[in-house]
Each structure stands twice: as structure tokens, then as C-alpha cells.
Residue frames as a rotation matrix with the C-alpha (Angstrom) as fourth column:
UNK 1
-0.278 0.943 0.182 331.47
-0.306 -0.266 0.914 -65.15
0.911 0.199 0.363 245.03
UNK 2
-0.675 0.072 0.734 329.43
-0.715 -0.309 -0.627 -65.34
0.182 -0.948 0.261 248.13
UNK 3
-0.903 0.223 -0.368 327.84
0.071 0.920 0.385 -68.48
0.424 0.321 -0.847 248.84
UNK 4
-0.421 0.783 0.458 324.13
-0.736 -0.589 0.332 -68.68
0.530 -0.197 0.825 250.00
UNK 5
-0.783 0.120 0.611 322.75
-0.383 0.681 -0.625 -70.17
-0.491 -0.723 -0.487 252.87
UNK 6
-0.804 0.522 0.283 319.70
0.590 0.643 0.488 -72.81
0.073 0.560 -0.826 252.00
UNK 7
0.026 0.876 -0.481 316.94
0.742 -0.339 -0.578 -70.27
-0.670 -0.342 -0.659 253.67
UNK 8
0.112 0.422 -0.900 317.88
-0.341 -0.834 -0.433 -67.75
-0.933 0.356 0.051 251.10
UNK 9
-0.904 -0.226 -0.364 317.65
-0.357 -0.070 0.931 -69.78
-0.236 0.972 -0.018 248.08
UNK 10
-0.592 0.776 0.220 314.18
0.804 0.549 0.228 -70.68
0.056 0.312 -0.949 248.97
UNK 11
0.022 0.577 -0.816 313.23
0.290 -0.785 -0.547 -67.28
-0.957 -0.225 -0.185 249.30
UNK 12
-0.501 -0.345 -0.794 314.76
-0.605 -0.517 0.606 -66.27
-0.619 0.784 0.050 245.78
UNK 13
-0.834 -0.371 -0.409 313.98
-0.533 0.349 0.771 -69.36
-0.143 0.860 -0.489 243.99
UNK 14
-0.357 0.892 -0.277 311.21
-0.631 -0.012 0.776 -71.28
0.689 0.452 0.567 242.96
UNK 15
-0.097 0.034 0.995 309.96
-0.912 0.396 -0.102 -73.20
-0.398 -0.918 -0.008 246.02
UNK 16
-0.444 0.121 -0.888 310.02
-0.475 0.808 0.348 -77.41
0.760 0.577 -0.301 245.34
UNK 17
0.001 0.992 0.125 306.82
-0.907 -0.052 0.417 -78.93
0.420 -0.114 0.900 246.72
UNK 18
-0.213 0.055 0.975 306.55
-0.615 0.768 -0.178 -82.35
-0.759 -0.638 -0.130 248.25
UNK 19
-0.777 0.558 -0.292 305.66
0.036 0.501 0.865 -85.78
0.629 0.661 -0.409 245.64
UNK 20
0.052 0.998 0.029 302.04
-0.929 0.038 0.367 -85.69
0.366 -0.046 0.930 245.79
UNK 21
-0.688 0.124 0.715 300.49
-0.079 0.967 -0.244 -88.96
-0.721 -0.224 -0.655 247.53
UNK 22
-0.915 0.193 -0.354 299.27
-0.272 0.353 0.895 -91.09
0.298 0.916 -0.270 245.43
UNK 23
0.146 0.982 -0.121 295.23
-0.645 0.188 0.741 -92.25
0.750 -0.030 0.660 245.22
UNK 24
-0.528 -0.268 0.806 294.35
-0.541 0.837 -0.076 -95.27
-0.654 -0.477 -0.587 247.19
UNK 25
-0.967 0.017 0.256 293.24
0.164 0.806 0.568 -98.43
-0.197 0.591 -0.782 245.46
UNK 26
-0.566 0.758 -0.324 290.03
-0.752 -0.314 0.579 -98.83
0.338 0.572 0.748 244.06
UNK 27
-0.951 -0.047 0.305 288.06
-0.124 0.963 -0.240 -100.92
-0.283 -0.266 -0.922 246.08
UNK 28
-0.696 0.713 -0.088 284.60
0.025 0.147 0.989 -102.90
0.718 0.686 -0.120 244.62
UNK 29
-0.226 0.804 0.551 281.37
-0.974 -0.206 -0.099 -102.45
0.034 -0.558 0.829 245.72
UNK 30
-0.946 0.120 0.300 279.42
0.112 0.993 -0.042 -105.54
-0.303 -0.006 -0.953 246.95
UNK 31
-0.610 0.763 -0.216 276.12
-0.116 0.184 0.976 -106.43
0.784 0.620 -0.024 244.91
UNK 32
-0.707 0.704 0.069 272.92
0.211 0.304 -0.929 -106.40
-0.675 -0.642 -0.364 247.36
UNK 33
-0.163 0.850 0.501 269.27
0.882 -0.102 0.460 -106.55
0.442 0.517 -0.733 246.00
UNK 34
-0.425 0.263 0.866 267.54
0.005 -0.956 0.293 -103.14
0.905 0.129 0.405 245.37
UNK 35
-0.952 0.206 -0.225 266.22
0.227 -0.015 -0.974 -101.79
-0.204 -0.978 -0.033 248.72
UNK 36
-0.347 0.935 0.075 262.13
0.154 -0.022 0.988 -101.87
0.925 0.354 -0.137 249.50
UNK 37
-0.741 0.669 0.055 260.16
-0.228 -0.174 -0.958 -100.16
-0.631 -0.723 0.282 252.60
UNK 38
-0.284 0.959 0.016 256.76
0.750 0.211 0.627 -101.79
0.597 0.190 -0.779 253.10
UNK 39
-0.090 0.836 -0.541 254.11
0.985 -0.006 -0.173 -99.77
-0.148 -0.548 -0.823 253.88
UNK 40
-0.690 -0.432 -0.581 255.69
0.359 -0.901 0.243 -96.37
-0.628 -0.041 0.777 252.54
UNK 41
-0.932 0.142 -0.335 254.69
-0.332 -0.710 0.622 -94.37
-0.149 0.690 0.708 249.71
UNK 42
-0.964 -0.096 -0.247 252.64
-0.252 0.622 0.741 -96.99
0.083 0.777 -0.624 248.13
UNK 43
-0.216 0.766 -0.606 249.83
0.976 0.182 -0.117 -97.50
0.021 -0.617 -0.787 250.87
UNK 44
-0.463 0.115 -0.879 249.76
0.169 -0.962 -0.214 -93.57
-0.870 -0.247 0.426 251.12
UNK 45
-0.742 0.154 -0.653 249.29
-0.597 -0.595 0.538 -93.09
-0.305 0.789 0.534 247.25
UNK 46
-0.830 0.503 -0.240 246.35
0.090 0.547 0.832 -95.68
0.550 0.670 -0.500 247.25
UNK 47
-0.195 0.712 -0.674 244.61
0.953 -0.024 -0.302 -94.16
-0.232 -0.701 -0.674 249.95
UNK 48
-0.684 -0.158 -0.712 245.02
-0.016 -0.973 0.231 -90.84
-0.729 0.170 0.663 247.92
UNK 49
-0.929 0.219 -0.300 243.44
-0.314 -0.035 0.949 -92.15
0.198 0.975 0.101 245.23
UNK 50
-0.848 0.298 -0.437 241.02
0.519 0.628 -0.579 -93.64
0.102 -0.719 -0.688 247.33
UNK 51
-0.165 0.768 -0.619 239.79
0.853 -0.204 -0.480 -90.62
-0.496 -0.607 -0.621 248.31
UNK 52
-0.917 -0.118 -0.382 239.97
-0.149 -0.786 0.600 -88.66
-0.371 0.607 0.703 245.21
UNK 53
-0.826 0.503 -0.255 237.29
0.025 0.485 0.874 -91.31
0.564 0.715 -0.413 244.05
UNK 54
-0.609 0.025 -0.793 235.22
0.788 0.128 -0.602 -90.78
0.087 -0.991 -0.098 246.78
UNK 55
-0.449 -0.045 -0.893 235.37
-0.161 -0.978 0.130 -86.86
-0.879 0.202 0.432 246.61
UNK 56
-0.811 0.419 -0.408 234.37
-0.464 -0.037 0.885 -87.46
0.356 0.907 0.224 242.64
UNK 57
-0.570 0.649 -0.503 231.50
0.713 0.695 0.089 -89.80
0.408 -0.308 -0.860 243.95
UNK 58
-0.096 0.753 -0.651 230.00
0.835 -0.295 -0.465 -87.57
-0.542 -0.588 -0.600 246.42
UNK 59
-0.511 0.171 -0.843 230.30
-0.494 -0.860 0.124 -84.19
-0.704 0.480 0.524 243.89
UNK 60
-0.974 0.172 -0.150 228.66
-0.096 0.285 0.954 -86.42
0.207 0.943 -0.261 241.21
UNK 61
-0.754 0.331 -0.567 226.10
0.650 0.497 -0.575 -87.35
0.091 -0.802 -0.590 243.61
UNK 62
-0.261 0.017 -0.965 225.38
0.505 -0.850 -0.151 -84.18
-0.823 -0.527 0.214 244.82
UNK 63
-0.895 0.162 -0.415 225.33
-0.444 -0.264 0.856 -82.79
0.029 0.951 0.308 241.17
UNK 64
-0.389 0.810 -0.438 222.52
0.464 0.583 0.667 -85.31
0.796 0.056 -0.603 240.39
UNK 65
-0.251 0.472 -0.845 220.61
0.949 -0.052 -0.311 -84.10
-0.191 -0.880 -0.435 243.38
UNK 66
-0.612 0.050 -0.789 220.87
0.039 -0.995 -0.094 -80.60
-0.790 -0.088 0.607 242.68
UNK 67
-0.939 0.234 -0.253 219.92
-0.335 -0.443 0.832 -80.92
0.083 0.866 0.494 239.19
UNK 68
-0.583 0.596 -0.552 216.68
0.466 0.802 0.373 -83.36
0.665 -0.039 -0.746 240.33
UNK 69
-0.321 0.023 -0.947 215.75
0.766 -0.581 -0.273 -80.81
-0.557 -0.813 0.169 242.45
UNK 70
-0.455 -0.079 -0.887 216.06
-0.405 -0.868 0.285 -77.48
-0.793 0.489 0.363 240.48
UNK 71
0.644 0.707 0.293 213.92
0.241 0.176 -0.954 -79.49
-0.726 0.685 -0.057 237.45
UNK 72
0.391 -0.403 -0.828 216.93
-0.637 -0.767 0.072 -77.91
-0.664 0.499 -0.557 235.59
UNK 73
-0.440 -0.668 0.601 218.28
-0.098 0.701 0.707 -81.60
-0.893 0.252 -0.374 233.89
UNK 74
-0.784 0.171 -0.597 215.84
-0.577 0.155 0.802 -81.74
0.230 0.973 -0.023 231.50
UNK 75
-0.053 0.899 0.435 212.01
-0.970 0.057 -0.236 -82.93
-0.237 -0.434 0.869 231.51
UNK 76
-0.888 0.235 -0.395 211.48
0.223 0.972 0.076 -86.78
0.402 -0.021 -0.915 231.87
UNK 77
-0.094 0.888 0.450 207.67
-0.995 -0.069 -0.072 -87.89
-0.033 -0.454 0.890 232.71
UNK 78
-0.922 -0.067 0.382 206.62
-0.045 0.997 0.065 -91.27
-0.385 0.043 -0.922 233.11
UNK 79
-0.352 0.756 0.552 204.34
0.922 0.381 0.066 -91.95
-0.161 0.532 -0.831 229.98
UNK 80
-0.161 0.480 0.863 201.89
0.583 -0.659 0.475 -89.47
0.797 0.579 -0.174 228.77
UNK 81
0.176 0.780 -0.601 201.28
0.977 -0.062 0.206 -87.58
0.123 -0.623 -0.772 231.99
UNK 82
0.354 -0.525 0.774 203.57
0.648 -0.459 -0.608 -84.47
0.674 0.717 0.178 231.21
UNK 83
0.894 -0.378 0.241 205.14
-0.384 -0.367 0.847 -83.92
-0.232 -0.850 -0.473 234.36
UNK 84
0.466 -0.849 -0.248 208.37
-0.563 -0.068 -0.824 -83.20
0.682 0.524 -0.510 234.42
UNK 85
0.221 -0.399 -0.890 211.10
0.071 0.917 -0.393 -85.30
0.973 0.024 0.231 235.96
UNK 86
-0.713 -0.701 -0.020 211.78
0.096 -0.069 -0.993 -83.42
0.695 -0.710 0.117 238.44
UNK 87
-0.452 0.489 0.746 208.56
-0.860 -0.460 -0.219 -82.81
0.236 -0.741 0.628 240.05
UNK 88
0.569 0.519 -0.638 207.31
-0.375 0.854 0.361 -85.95
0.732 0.034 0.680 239.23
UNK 89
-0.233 -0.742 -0.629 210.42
0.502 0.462 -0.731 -87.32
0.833 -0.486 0.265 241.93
UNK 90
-0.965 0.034 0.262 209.76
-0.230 -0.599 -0.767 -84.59
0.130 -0.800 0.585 244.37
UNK 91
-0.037 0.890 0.454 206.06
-0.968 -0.145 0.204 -86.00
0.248 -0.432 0.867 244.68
UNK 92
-0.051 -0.068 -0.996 207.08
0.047 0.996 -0.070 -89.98
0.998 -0.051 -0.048 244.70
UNK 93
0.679 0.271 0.682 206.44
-0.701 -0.035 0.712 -91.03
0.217 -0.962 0.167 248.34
UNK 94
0.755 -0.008 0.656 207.54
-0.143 0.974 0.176 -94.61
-0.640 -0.227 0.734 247.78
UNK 95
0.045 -0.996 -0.080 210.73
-0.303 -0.090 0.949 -95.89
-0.952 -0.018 -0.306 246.73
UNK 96
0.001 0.293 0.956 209.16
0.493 0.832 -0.255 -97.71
-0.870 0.472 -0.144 244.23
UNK 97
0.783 0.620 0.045 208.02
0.472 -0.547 -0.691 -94.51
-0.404 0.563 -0.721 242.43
UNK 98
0.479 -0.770 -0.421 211.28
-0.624 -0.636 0.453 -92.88
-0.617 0.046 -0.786 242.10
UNK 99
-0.468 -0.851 0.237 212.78
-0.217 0.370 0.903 -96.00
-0.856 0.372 -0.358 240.37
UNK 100
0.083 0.295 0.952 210.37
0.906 0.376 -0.196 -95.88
-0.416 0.878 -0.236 238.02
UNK 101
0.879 0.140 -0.456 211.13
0.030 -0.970 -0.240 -92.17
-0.476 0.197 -0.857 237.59
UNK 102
0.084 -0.967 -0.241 214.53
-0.430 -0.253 0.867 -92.95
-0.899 0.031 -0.437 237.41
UNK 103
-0.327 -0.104 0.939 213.98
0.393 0.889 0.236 -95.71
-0.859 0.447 -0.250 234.57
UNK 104
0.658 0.449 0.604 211.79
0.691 -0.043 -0.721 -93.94
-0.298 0.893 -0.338 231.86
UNK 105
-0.098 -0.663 0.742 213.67
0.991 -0.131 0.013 -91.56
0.088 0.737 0.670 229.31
UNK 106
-0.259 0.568 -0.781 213.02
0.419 -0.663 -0.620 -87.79
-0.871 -0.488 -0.066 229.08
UNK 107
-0.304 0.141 0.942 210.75
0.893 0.386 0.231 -86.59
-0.331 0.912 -0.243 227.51
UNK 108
-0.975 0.195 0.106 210.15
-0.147 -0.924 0.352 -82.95
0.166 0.328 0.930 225.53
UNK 109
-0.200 0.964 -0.174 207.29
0.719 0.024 -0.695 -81.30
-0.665 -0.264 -0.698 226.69
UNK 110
-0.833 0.208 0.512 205.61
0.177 -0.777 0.604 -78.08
0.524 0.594 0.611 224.43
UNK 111
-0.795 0.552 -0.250 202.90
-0.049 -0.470 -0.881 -76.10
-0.604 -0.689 0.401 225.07
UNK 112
-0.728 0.639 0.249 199.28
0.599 0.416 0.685 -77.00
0.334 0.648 -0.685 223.83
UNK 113
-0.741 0.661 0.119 196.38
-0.664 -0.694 -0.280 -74.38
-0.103 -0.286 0.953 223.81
UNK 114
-0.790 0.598 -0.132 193.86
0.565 0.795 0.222 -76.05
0.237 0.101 -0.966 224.60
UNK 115
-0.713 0.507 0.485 190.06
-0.624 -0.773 -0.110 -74.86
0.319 -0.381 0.868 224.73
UNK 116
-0.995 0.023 -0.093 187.88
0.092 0.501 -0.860 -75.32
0.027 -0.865 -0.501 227.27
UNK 117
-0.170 0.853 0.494 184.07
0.367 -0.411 0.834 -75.37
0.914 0.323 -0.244 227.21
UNK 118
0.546 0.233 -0.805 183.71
0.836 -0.093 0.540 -74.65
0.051 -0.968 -0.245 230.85
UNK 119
0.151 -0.747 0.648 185.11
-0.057 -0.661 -0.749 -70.67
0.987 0.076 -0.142 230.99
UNK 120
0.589 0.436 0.681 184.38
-0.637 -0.268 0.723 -70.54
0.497 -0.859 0.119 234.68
UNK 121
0.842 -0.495 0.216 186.34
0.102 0.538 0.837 -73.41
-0.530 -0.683 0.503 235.61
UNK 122
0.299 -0.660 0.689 189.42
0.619 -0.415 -0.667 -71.98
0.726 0.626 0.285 233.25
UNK 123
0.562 -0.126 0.818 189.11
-0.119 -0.990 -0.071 -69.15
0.819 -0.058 -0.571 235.64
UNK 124
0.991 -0.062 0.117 189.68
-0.065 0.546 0.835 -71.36
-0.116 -0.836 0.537 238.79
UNK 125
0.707 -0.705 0.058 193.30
0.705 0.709 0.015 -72.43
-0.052 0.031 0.998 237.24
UNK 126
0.566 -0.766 -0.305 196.62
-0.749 -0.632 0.198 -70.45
-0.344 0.117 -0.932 237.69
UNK 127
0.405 -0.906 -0.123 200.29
-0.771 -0.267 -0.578 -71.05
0.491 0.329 -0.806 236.45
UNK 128
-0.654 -0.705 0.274 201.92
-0.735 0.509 -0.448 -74.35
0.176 -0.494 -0.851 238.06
UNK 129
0.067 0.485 0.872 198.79
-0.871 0.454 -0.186 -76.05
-0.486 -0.747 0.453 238.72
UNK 130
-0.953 -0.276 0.126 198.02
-0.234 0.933 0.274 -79.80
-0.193 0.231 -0.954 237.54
UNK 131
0.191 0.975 -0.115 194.68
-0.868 0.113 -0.483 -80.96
-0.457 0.192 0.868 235.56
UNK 132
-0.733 0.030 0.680 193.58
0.443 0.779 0.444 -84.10
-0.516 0.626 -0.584 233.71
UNK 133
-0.491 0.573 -0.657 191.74
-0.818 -0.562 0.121 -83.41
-0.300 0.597 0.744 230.47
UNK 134
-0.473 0.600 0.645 188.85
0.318 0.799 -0.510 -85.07
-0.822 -0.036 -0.568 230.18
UNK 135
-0.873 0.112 -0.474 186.92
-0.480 -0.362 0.799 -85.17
-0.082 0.925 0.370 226.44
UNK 136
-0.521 0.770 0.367 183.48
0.560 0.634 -0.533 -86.26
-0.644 -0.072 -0.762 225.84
UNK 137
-0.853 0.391 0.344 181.65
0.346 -0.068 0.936 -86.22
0.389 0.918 -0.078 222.18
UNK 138
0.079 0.922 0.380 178.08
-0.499 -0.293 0.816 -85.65
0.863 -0.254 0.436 224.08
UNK 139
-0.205 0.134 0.970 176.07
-0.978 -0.073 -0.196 -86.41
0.044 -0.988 0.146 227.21
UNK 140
0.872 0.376 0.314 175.51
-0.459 0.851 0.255 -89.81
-0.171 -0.367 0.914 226.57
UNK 141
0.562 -0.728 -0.393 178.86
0.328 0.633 -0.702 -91.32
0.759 0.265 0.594 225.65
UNK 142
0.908 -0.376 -0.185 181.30
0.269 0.184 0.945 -91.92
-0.321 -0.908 0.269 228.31
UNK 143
0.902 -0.424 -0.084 183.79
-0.423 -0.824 -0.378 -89.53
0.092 0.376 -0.922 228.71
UNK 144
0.772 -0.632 0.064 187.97
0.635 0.772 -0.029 -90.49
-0.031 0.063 0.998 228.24
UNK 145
0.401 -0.820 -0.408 191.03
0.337 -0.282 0.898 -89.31
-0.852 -0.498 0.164 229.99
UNK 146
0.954 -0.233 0.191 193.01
0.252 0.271 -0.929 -87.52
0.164 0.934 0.317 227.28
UNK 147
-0.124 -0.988 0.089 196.15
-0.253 -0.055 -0.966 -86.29
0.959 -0.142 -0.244 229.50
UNK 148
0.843 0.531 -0.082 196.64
0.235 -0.228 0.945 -86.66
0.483 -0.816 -0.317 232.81
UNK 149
0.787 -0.224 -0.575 198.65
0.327 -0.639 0.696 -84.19
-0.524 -0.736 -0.430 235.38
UNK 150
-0.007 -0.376 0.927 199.39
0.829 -0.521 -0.205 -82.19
0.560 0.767 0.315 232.73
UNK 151
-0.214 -0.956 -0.199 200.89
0.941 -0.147 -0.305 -78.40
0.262 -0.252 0.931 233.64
UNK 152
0.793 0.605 0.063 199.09
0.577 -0.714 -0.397 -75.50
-0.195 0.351 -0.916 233.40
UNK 153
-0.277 -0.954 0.110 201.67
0.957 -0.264 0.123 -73.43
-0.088 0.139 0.986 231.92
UNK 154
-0.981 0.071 0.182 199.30
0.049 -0.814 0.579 -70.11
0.189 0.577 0.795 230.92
UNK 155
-0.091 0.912 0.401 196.06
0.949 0.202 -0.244 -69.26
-0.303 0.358 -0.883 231.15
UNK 156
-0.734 -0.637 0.234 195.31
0.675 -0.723 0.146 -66.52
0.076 0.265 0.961 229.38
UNK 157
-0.819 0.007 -0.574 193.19
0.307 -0.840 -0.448 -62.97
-0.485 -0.542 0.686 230.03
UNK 158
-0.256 0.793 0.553 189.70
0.910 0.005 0.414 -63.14
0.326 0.609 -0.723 228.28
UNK 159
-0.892 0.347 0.291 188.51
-0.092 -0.768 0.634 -59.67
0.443 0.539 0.716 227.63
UNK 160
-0.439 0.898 -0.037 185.02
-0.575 -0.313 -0.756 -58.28
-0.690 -0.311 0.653 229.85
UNK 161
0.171 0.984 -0.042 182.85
-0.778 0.108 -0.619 -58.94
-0.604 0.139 0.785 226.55
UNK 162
-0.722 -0.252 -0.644 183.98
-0.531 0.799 0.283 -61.96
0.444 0.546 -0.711 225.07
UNK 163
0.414 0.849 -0.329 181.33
-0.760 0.521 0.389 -64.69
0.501 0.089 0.861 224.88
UNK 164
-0.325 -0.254 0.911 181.56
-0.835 0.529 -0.151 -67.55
-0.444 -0.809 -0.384 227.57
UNK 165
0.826 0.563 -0.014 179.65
-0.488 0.703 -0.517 -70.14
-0.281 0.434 0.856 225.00
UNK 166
0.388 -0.586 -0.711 183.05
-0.423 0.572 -0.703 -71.23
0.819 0.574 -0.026 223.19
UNK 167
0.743 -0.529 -0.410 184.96
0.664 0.660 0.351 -71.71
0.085 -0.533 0.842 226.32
UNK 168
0.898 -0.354 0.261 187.79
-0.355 -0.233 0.905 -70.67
-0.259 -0.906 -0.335 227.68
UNK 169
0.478 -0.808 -0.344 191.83
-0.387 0.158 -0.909 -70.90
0.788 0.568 -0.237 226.66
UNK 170
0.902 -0.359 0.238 194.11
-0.375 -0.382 0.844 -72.68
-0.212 -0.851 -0.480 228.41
UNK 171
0.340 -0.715 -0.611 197.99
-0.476 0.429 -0.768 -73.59
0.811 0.552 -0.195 227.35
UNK 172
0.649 -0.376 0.662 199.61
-0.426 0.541 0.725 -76.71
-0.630 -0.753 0.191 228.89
UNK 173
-0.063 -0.997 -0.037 202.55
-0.931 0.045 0.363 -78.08
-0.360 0.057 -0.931 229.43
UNK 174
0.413 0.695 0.589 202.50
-0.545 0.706 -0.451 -81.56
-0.729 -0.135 0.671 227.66
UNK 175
-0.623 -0.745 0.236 204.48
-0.102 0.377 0.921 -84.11
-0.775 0.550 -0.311 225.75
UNK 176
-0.589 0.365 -0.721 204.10
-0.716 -0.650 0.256 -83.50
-0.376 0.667 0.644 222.24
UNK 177
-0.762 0.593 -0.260 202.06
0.539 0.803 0.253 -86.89
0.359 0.053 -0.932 221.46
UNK 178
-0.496 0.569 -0.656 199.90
0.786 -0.026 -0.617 -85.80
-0.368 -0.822 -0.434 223.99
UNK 179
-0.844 -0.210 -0.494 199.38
-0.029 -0.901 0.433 -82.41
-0.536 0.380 0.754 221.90
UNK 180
-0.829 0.227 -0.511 198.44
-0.483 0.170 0.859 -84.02
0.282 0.959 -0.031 218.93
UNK 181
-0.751 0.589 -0.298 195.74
0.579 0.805 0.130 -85.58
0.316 -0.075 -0.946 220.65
UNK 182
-0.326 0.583 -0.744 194.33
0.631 -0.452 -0.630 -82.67
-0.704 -0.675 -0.221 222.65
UNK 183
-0.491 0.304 -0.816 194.14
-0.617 -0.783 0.080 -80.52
-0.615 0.543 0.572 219.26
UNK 184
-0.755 0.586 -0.296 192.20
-0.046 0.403 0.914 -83.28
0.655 0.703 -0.277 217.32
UNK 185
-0.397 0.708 -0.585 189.92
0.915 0.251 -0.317 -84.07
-0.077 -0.660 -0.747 220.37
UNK 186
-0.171 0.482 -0.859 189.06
0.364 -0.779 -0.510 -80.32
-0.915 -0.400 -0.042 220.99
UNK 187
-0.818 0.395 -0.418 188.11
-0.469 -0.879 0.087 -79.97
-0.333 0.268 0.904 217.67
UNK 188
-0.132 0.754 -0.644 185.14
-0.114 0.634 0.765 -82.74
0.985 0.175 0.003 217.70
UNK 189
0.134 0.755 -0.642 184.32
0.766 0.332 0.551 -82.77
0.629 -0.566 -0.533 221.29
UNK 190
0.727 0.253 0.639 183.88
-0.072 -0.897 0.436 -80.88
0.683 -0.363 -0.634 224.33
UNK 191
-0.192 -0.761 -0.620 187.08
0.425 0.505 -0.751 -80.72
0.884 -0.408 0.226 226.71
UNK 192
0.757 0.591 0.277 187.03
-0.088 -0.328 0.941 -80.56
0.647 -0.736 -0.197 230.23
UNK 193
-0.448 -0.860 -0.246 189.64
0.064 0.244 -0.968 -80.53
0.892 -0.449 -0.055 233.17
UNK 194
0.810 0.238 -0.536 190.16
0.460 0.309 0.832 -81.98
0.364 -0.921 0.141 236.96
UNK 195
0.322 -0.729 0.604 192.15
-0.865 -0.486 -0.125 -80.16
0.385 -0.482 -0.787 239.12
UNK 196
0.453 -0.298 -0.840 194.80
0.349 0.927 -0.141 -82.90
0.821 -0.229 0.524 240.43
């Protein structure tokens, strides 16, 4: 037989690899305390929050303004006078006035017809204005405030021949106390009103 040189038995045969190298050792880590940057994240995410509160502040704000404005929150008056909350603020001059605006509750207003013995001065009044109703039993007895700057919410359209002796309709705005007083009064005395 014909002997073979070493270069063709590594062509023919299976080829035999180097030993693998082995791992190196395993070497331990050294313990250190957990790492800490001042001033990082921490200062950023409290100045976010910062100004989230802020940002909620001035839209709350701002809310409250609008709605104090626009009359749209809901009708507070201070006492019987049946102005709402918001106009009643939007006439305060003084700083004083406003915190007592802010302070009383609100209160539900309704609408009270109220007749007038005077038609003529009925005729004088539109929609939006302000009156005090004044009541008085006769000419001698001394006459008594029963609202004051109350609303005019209505006056209604009296008819060519209607009779001017009864008076004169008007409906105001007015907290409902205040109602109940103007419909007993106006039927035992005569009611009048002051433009305010």
C-alpha cells in the first residue's frame, strides 16, 4: 500500500482542532456604597412639581374670576338686597366690600310680581335696572324699606285701556324671603319704588 503524506490525511480526514483555552479565574467584585449625584433628577422633579402647582393656582384663579364676572357661579347677595353675587362685586369700590361679598353664602333669587300703585313710574323702569320698594299703609304713617336693590327682571306691557288706578306690574328679581314679604305688603298697602 501507498503511504500518505500528513497534508493529505488532513484533507481526507476529520480535521483535529486545538484544546480550547480554558476561562480565566473568577475574580470578586469590591463592595462600594450605592452611588448618589446631588443636584440631579431630584431638584429638577421638585421644581416640576413646583410649577404644576402654580399652573393649577393661576387656572383656579382665573376660573374664579371668570365665573365672578360672567354672574354665571350662582347668585350670592349680601342680606335681603337681591343682587346677585356677581354684580354686587363688580360694583364694590372698596376692598372692604368685596370681602364681605366674598363671606355671605348664595343665595336663590325668584321672581316676585309685584304691583305698583304709581303706573307712570312702572313705565320709567326697564329690564336690568335696580329699585328699592318702598310700602306705606297711608299718608300719615311712615313709610318702610321692604327690599332694597332689588332687579327689575320684567316689566310687563299694559294694554292702551287698562285702568291706571290699580297700578302697574312689575316682576323682580329677589330672594325668596324677600318675596314673601312684598306679596303680603302689596296686599294691605300701597307699594312704591326708587330707582337706585
Amino acid at each position: 500500500m501507498r503511504s500518505r503524506s500528513p497534508s493529505s490525511v488532513d484533507s481526507l480526514g476529520p480535521s483535529v482542532s486545538p484544546r480550547p483555552v480554558p476561562a480565566p479565574a473568577p475574580c470578586g467584585v469590591p463592595a462600594f456604597p450605592p452611588l448618589r449625584v446631588r443636584g440631579g433628577g431630584g431638584h429638577r422633579m421638585w421644581r416640576a412639581a413646583w410649577r404644576r402647582r402654580r399652573a393649577m393656582a393661576a387656572g383656579l384663579a382665573l376660573t374664579a374670576a371668570v365665573l365672578a364676572v360672567s354672574g354665571f357661579g350662582g347668585g350670592g347677595s349680601r342680606g335681603g338686597d337681591g343682587g346677585t353675587g356677581a354684580e354686587a362685586a363688580g360694583a364694590a369700590a372698596s376692598t372692604a366690600g368685596a370681602a364681605r361679598e366674598r363671606a355671605s353664602p348664595p343665595v336663590r333669587l325668584v321672581s316676585a310680581p309685584v304691583r305698583i300703585a304709581d303706573a307712570e313710574t312702572v313705565r320709567l323702569l326697564r329690564p336690568g335696572d335696580r329699585v328699592d320698594v318702598i310700602a306705606s299703609a297711608g299718608s300719615g304713617t311712615d313709610a318702610r324699606v321692604l327690599a332694597r336693590s332689588a332687579r327689575v327682571a320684567q316689566v310687563p306691557q299694559t294694554s292702551a285701556g287698562s285702568p291706571t288706578e290699580s297700578g302697574a306690574l312689575v316682576v323682580l328679581s329677589v330672594p325668596r324671603a324677600t318675596a314673601a314679604t312684598l306679596a303680603g305688603a302689596g296686599a294691605s298697602a300701597g307699594l312704591a319704588v326708587i330707582l337706585c
